[in-house]
C-alpha positions as CSV (number, residue, x, y, z in Angstrom):
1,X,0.0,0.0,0.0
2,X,2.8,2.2,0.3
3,X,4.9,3.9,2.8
4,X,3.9,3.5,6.9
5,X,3.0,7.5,6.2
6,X,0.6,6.7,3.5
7,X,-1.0,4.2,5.9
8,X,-1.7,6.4,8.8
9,X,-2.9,8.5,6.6
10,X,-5.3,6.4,5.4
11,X,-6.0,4.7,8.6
12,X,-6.3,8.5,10.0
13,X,-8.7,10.1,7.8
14,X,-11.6,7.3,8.2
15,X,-11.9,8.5,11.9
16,X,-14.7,10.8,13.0
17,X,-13.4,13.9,14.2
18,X,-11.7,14.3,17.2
19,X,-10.1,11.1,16.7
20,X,-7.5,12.1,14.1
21,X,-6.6,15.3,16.7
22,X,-5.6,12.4,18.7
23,X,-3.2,10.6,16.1
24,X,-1.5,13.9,15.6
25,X,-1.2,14.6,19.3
26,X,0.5,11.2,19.2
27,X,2.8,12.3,16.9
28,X,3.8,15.0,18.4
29,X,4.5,13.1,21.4
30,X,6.8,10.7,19.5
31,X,8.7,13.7,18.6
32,X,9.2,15.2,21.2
33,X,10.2,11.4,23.4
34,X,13.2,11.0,20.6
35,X,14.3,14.7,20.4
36,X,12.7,15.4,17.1
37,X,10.7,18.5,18.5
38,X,11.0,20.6,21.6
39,X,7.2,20.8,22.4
40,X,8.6,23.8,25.3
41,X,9.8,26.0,22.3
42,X,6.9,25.0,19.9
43,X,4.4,25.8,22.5
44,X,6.0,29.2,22.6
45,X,6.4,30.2,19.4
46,X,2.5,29.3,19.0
47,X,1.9,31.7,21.9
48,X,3.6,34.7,20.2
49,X,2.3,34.0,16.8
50,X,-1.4,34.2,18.4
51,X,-0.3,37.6,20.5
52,X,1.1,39.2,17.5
53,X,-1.9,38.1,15.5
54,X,-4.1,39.3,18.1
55,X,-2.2,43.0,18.2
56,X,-2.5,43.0,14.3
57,X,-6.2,42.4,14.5
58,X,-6.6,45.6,17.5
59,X,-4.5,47.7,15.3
60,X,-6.5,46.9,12.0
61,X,-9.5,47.5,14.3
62,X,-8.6,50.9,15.7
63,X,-8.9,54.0,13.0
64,X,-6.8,56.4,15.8
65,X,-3.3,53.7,15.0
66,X,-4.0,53.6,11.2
67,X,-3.1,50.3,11.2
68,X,0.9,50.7,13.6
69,X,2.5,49.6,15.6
70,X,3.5,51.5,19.1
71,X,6.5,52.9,17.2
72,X,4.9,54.5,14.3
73,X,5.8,51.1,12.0
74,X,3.6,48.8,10.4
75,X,2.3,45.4,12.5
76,X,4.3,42.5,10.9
77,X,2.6,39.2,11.6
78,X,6.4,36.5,12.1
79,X,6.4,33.6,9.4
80,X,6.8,30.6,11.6
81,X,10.7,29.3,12.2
């Protein structure tokens, strides 16, 4: 059938929702057990990602900041590393 990705996939997406949440959860458990993720620092960067998303959104939201930043700049969203 193919690679062992191709058959979680498969296996995966014939669960009803939230089951598949919990093969990726999983996952990311693996990763994290053999050194293949640091859940500490992805967890963090998620939590900046959503604050800086959540500033852009006030800004766009607010006609007195005309869509800046504290510093007279433009709100820049950070591509993920």
């Amino acid at each position: 059938m193919g690679t062992t990705a191709d058959r979680i996939f498969a296996q995966a997406s014939r669960l009803p929702e939230p089951l598949p949440r919990e093969v990726l959860d999983f996952i990311g458990y693996l990763e994290a057990r053999h050194g293949l993720r640091d859940l500490l620092i992805e967890d963090l960067k998620a939590s900046i990602l959503d604050i800086l998303g959540d500033l852009d959104h006030r800004a766009s939201r607010n006609p007195q900041s005309g869509g800046q930043g504290p510093h007279g700049g433009p709100w820049r969203t950070m591509e993920p590393i």
